[in-house]
NULO-447234 format. One record per residue (C-alpha): residue number from 0; residue in three letters; x, y, z. Coordinates in steps of 0.05 Angstrom, whole numbers, plus 32768, in hexadecimal, padded with zeros to 4 digits. Example, Ala and Ser with C-alpha at 12.3 -4.5 7.8 and 13.67 -1.06 7.14 Angstrom:
2
<atom 0, "ala", <80F6, 7FA6, 809C>>
<atom 1, "ser", <8111, 7FEB, 808F>>
***
This chain:
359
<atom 0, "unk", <7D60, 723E, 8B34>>
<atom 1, "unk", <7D9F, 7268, 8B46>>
<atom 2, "unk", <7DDB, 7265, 8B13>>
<atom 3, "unk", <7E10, 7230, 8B13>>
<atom 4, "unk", <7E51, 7260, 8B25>>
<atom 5, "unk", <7E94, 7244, 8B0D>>
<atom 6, "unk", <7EBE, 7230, 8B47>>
<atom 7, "unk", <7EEE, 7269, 8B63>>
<atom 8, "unk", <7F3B, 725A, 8B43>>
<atom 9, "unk", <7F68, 724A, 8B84>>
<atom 10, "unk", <7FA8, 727A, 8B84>>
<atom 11, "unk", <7FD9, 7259, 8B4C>>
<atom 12, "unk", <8021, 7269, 8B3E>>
<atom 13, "unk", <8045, 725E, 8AF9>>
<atom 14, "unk", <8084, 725D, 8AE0>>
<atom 15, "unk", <80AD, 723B, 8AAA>>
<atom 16, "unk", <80BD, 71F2, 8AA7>>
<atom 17, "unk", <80F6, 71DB, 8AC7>>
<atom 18, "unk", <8115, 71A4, 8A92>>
<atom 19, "unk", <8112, 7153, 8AA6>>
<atom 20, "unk", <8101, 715A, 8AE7>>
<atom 21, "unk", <80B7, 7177, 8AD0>>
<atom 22, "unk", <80AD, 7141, 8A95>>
<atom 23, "unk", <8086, 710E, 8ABC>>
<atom 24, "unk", <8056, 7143, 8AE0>>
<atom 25, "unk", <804D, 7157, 8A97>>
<atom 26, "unk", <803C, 7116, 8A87>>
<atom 27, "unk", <800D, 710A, 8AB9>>
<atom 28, "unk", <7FEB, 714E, 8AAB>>
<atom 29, "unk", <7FDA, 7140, 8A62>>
<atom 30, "unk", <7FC3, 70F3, 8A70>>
<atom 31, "unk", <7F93, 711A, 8A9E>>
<atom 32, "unk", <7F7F, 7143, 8A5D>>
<atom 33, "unk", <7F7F, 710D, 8A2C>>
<atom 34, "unk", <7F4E, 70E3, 8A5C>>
<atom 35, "unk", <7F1D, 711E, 8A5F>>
<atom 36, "unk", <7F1E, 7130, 8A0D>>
<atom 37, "unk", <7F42, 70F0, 89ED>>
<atom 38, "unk", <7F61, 7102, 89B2>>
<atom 39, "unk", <7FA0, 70D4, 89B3>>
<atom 40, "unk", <7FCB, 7110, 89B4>>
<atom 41, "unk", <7FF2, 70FC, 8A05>>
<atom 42, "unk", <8030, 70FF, 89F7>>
<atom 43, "unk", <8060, 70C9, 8A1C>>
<atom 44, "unk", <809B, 70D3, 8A4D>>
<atom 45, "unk", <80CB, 70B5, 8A10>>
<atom 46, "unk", <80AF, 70F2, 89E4>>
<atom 47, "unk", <80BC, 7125, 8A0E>>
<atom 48, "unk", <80F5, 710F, 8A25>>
<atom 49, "unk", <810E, 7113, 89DA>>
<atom 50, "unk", <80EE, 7154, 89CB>>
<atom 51, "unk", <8118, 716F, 89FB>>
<atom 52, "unk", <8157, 7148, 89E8>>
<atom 53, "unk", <814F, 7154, 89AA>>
<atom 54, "unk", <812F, 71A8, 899C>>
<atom 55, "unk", <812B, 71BC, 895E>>
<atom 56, "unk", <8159, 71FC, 8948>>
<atom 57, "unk", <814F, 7240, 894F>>
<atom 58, "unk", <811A, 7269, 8968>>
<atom 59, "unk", <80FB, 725D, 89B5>>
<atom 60, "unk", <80D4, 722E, 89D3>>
<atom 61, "unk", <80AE, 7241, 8A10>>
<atom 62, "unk", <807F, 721B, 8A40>>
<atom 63, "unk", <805E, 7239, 8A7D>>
<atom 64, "unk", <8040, 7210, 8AB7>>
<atom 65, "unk", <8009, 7229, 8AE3>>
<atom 66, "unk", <8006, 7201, 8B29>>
<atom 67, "unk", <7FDF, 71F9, 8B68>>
<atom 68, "unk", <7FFB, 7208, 8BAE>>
<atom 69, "unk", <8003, 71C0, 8BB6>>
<atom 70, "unk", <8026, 71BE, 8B70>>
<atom 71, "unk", <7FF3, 719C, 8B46>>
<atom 72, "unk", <7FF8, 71B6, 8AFF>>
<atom 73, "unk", <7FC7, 71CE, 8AE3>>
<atom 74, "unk", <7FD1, 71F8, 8AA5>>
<atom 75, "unk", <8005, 71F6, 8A72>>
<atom 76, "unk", <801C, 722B, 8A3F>>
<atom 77, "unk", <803F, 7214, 89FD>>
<atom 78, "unk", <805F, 7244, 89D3>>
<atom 79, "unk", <8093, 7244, 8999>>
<atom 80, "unk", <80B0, 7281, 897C>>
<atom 81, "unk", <80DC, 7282, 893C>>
<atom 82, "unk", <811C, 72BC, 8942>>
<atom 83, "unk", <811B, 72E6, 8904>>
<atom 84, "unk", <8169, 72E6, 8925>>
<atom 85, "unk", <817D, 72A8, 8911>>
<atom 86, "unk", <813A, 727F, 88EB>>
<atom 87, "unk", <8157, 72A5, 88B1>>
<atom 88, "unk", <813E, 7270, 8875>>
<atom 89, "unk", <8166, 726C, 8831>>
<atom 90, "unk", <8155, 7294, 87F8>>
<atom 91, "unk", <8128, 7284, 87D5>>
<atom 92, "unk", <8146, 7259, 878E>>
<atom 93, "unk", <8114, 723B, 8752>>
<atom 94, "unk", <8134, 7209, 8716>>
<atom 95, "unk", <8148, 7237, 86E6>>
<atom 96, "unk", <8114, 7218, 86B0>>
<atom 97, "unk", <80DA, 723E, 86DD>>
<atom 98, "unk", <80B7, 7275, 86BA>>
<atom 99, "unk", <80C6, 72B8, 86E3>>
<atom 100, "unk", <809A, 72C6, 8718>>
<atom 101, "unk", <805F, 72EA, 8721>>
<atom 102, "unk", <8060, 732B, 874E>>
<atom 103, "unk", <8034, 730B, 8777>>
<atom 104, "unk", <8061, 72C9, 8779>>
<atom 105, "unk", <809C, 72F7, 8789>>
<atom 106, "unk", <8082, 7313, 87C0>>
<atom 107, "unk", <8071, 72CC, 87DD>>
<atom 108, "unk", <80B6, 72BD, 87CB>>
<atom 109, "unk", <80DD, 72E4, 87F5>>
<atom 110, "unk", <8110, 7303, 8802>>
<atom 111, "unk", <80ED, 72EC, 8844>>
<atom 112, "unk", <80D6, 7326, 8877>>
<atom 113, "unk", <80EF, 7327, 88C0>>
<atom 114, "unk", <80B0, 7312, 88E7>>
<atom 115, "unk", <80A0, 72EA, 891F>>
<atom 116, "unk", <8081, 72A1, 891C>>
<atom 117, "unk", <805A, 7289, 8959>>
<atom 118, "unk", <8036, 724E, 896D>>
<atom 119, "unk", <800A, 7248, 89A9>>
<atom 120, "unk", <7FEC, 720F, 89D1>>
<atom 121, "unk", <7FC4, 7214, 8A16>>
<atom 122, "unk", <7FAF, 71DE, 8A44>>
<atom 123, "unk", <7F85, 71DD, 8A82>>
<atom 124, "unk", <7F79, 71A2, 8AAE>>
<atom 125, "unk", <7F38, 7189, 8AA9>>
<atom 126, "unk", <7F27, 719A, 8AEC>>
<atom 127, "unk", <7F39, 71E3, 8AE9>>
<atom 128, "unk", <7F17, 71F9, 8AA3>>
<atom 129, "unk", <7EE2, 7224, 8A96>>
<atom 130, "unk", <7EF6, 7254, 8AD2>>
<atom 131, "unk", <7F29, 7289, 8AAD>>
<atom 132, "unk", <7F60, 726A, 8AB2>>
<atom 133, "unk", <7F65, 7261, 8A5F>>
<atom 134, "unk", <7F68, 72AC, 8A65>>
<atom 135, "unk", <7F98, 72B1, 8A90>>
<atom 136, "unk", <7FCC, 727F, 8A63>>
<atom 137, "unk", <7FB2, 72AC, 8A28>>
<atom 138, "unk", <7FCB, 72E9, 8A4E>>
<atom 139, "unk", <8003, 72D2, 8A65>>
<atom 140, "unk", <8014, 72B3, 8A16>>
<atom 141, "unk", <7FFF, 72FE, 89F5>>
<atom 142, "unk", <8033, 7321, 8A28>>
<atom 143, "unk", <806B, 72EF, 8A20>>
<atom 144, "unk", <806E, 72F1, 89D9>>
<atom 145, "unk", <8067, 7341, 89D0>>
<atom 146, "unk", <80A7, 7340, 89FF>>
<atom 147, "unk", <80C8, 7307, 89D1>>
<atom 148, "unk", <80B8, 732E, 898F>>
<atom 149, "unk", <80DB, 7378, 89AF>>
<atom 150, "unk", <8115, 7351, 89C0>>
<atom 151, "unk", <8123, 7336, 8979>>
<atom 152, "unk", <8115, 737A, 8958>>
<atom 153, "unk", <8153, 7389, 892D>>
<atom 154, "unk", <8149, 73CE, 8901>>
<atom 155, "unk", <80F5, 73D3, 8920>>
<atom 156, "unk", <80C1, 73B5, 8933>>
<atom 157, "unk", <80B8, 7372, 891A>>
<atom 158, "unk", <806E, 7353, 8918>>
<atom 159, "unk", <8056, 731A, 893E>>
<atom 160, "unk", <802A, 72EC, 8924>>
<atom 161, "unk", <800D, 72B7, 8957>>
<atom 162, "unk", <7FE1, 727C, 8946>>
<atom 163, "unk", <7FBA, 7245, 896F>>
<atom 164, "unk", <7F9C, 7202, 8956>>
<atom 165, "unk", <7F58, 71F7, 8977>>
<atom 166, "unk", <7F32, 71B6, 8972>>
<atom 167, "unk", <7EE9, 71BF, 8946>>
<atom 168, "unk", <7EC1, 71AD, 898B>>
<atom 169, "unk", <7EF0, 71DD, 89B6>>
<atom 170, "unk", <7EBE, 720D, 89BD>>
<atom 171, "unk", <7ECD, 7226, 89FC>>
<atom 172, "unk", <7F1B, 722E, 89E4>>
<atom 173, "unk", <7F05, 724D, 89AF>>
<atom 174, "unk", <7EDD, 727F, 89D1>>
<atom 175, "unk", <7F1E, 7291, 89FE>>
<atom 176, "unk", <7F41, 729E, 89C0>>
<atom 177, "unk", <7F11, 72C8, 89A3>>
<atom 178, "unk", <7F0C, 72F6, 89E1>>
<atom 179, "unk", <7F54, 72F7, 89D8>>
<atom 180, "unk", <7F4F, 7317, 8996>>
<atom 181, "unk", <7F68, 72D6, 8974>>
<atom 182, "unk", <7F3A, 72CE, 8934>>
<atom 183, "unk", <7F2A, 7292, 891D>>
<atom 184, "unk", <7F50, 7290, 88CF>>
<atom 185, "unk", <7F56, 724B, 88B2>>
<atom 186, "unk", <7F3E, 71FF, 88B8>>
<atom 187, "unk", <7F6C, 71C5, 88B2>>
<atom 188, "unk", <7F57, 7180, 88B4>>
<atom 189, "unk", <7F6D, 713B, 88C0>>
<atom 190, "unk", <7F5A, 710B, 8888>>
<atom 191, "unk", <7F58, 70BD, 8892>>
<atom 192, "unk", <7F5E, 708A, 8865>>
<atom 193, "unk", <7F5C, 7037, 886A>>
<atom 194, "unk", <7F96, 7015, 8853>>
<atom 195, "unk", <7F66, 6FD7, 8857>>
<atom 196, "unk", <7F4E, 6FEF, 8810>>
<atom 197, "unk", <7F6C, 6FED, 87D4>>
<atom 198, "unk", <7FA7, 7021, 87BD>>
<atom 199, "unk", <7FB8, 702C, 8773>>
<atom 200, "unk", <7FF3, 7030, 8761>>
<atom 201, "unk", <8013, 706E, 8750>>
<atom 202, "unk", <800A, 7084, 8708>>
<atom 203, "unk", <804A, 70B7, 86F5>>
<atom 204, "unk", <8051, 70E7, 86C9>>
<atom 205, "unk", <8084, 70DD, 8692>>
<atom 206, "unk", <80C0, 70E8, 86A5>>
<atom 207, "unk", <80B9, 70EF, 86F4>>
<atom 208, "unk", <80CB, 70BB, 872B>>
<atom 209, "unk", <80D0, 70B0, 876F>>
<atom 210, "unk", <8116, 70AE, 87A2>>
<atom 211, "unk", <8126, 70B0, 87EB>>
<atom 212, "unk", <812F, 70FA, 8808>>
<atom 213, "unk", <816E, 70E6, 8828>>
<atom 214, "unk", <8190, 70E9, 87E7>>
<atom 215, "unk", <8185, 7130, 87D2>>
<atom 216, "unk", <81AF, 716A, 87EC>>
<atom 217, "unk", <8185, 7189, 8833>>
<atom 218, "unk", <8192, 71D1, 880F>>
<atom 219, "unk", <8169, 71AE, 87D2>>
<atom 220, "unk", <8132, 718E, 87FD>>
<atom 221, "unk", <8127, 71D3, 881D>>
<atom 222, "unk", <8122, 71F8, 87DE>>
<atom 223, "unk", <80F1, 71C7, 87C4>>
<atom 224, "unk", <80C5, 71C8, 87FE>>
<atom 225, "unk", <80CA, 7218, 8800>>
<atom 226, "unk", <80B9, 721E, 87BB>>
<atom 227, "unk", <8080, 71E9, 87C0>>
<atom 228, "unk", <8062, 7200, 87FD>>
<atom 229, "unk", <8070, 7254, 87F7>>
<atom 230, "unk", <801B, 7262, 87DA>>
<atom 231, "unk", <8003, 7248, 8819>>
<atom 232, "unk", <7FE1, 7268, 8854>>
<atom 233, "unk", <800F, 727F, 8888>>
<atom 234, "unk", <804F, 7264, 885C>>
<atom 235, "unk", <808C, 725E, 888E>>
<atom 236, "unk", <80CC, 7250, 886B>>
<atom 237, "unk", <80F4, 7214, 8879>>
<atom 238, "unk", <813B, 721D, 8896>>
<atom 239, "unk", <8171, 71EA, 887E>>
<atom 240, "unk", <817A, 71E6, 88CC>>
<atom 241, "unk", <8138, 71D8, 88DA>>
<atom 242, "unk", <813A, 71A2, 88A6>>
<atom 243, "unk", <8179, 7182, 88B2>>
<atom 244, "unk", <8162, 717C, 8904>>
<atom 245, "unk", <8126, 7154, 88E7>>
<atom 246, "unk", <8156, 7127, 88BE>>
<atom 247, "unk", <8181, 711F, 88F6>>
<atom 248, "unk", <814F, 710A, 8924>>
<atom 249, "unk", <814B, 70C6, 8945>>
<atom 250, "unk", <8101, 70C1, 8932>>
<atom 251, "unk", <810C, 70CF, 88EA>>
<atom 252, "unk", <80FB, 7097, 88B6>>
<atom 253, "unk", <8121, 709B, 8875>>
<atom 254, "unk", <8105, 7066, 8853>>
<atom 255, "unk", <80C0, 708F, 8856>>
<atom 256, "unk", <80DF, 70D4, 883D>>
<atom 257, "unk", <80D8, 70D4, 87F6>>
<atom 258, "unk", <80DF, 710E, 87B8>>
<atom 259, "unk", <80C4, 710B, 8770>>
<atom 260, "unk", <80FE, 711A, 873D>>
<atom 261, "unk", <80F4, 7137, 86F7>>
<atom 262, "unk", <811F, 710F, 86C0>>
<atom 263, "unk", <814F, 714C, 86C0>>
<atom 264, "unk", <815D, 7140, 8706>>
<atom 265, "unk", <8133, 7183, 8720>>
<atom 266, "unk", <8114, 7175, 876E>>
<atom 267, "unk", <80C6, 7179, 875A>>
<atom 268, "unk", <80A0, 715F, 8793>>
<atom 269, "unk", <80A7, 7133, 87D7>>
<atom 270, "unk", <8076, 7105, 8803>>
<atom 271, "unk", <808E, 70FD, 8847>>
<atom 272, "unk", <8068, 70C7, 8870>>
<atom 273, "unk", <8070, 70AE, 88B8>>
<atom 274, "unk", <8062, 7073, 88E9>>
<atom 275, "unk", <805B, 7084, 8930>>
<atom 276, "unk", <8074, 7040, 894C>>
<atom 277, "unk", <8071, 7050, 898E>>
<atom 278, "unk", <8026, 706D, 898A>>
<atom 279, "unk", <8010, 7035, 8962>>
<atom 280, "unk", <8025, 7008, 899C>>
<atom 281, "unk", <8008, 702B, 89CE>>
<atom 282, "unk", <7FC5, 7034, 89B9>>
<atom 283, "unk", <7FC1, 6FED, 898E>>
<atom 284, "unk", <7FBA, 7007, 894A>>
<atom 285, "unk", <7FE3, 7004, 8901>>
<atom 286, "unk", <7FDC, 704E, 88EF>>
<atom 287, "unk", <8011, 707C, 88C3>>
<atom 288, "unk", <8005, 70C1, 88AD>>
<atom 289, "unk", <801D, 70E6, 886C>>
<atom 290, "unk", <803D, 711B, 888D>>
<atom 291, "unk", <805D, 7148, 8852>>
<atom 292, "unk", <803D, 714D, 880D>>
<atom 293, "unk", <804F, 7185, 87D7>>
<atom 294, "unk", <805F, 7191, 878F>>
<atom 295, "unk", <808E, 71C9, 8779>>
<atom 296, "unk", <8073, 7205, 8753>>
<atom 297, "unk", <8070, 71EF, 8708>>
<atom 298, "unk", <8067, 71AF, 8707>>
<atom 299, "unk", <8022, 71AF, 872C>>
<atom 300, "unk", <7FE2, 7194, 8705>>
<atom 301, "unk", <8001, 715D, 86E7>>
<atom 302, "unk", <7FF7, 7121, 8717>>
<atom 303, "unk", <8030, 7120, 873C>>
<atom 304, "unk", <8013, 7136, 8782>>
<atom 305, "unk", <7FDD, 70F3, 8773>>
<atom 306, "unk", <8020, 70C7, 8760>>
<atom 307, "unk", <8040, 70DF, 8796>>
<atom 308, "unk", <8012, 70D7, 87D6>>
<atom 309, "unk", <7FF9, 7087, 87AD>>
<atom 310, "unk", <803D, 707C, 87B0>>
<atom 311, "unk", <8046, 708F, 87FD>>
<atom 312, "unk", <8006, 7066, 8811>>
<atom 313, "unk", <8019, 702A, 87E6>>
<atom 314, "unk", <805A, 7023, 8819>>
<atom 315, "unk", <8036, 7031, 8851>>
<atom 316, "unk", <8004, 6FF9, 8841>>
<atom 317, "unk", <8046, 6FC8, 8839>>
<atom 318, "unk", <8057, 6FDD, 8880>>
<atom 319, "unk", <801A, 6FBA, 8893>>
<atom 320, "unk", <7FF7, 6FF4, 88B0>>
<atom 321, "unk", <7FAA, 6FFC, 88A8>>
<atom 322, "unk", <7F9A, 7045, 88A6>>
<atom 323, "unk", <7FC0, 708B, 889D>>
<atom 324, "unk", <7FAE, 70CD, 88A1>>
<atom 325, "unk", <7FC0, 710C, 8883>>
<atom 326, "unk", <7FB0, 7150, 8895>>
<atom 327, "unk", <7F94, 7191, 8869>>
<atom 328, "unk", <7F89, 71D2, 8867>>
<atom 329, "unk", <7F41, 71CD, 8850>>
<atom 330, "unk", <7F4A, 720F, 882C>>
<atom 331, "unk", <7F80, 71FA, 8806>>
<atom 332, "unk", <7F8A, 721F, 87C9>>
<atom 333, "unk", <7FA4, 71E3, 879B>>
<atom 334, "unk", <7F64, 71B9, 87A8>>
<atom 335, "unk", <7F90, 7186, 87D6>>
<atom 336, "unk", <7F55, 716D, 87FF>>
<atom 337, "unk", <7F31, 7164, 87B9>>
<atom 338, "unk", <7F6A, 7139, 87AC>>
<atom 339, "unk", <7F6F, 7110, 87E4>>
<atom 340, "unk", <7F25, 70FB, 87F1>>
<atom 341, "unk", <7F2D, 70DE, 87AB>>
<atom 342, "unk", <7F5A, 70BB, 87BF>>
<atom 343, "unk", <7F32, 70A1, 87F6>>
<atom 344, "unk", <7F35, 70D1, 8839>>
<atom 345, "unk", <7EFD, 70E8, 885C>>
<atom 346, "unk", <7EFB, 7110, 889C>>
<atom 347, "unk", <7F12, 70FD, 88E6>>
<atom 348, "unk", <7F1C, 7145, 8903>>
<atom 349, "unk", <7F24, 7193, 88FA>>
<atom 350, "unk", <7F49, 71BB, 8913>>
<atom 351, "unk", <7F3A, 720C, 891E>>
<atom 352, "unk", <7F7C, 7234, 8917>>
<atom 353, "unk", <7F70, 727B, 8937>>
<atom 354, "unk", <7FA4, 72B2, 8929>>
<atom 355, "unk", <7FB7, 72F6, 8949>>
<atom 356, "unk", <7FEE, 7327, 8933>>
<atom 357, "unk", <801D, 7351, 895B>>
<atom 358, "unk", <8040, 738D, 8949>>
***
């Protein structure tokens, strides 16, 4: 029997999207996706529309369309690129009771080095993949963002580091990457949980308690989630920009942003969860998701991240949701997943996160 031959690409064009006028072609393109591999991931009309009222500060967003000669799209670049310009984050500040840093700790610390930040996404209609066309987004990705990092070069080169996600049974994506030189780095995971089940309630360390995040200072929030989140893989620094666009945000939910306090008043942890309303609607479920999680430097290993994340799924049971998720690097070096499957998670999905550097 002769080989099955992949079906000769027809001559596409691409250039950049256009604004409004593209969103519901956009839409239609990833339904088309999302029927082939459902993952609940669509977005709607609504969210785009607001991603693009609404774009976070600093650095570049980019996204490429590839179309047919009839204008059926049929491949999609997204890229965003932090500005070592203007993402410049705050110094680096720890509570004066910490014990001085170790040289390894400093150098985690900052001052922070001038590098580019990159995140990658491809998509290919379902009809059209499998016949080179994720190599020709990944080509035309690799070349955009070597022209992005010369052109915010201030006294030399400035590296370039560009990651992908990849979904576990992506194999094919993940071979494109890996061709690409991408190599595959680091698993994260989604956990689940029932909110059906019991919760207990949050046992605190003396001393410690719980307040909403929209009473603390945004240069205090930052510094805490800096200094709690600066020993993990890939650490990007939070901007008080970046931060204050999140608070300002008309999807924001205060009364689910929370922060543990020590009795001296010192920022020591925060649990950030979320309820996608508008999700939960459309797909007939009462889901939420613990989006934010982290203890500061020094006051790890003594319960609070456990207090903490009880505390966030005890309110998200009162909402009268039914399950959340959380995600983790499964590598994490503070034994996170360890914590959270005691708590009751098990697996829904991983995630492959594939990495290249440009200098």
């Amino acid at each position: 029997m002769d080989a099955i031959m992949p079906l000769a690409l027809p001559l596409l064009t691409t250039r950049p999207e256009l604004g409004q006028a593209d969103l519901p072609t956009l839409v239609a393109f990833y339904e088309a996706c999302e029927q082939a591999d459902p993952r609940d991931h669509a977005p709607t009309l609504d969210q785009l529309q607001h991603r693009l009222d609404h774009p976070p500060p600093g650095g570049r967003h980019r996204r490429q369309y590839w179309e047919t000669a009839d204008g059926q799209l049929v491949g999609v670049v997204n890229l965003w690129m932090t500005d070592p310009r203007t993402d410049i984050p705050p110094e680096p500040s720890l509570p004066a009771s910490f014990a001085p840093p170790t040289s390894q700790e400093k150098s985690a610390l900052g001052p922070y080095p001038p590098v580019v930040n990159g995140h990658l996404g491809i998509m290919v209609h379902p009809s059209y993949r499998h016949q080179g066309l994720e190599s020709t987004l990944l080509d035309w990705a690799e070349n955009f963002v070597q022209t992005y990092g010369q052109t915010t070069q201030r006294d030399g080169p400035i590296p370039v580091y560009l990651r992908a996600t990849v979904a576990q049974d992506r194999t094919v994506e993940q071979e494109s990457y890996g061709a690409h030189g991408f190599q595959m780095v680091r698993c994260f995971q989604t956990l689940q949980r029932s909110l059906l089940l019991p919760v207990d309630a949050p046992s605190w360390p003396a001393g410690f308690g719980m307040q909403r995040a929209d009473t603390v200072q945004v240069e205090d929030w930052v510094a805490l989630f800096n200094d709690a989140f600066v020993d993990h893989w890939r650490f990007v620094p939070l901007t008080v920009a970046q931060h204050q666009h999140r608070r300002q945000s008309p999807t924001y939910q205060p009364d689910l942003d929370w922060v543990a306090v020590a009795a001296d008043g010192t920022l020591v942890g925060f649990c950030t969860a979320h309820i996608p309303y508008e999700d939960n609607a459309r797909h007939h479920r009462q889901e939420g998701e613990i989006t934010l999680l982290g203890t500061r430097r020094g006051y790890r290993r003594q319960g609070l991240a456990r207090a903490m994340l009880l505390y966030g799924l005890q309110q998200l049971q009162a909402a009268g949701l039914d399950t959340v998720m959380i995600g983790v690097d499964r590598d994490n070096p503070n034994q996170a997943k360890a914590l959270y499957e005691s708590l009751g998670f098990g697996l829904k999905e991983s995630w492959l996160n594939y990495f290249k550097v440009f200098t």
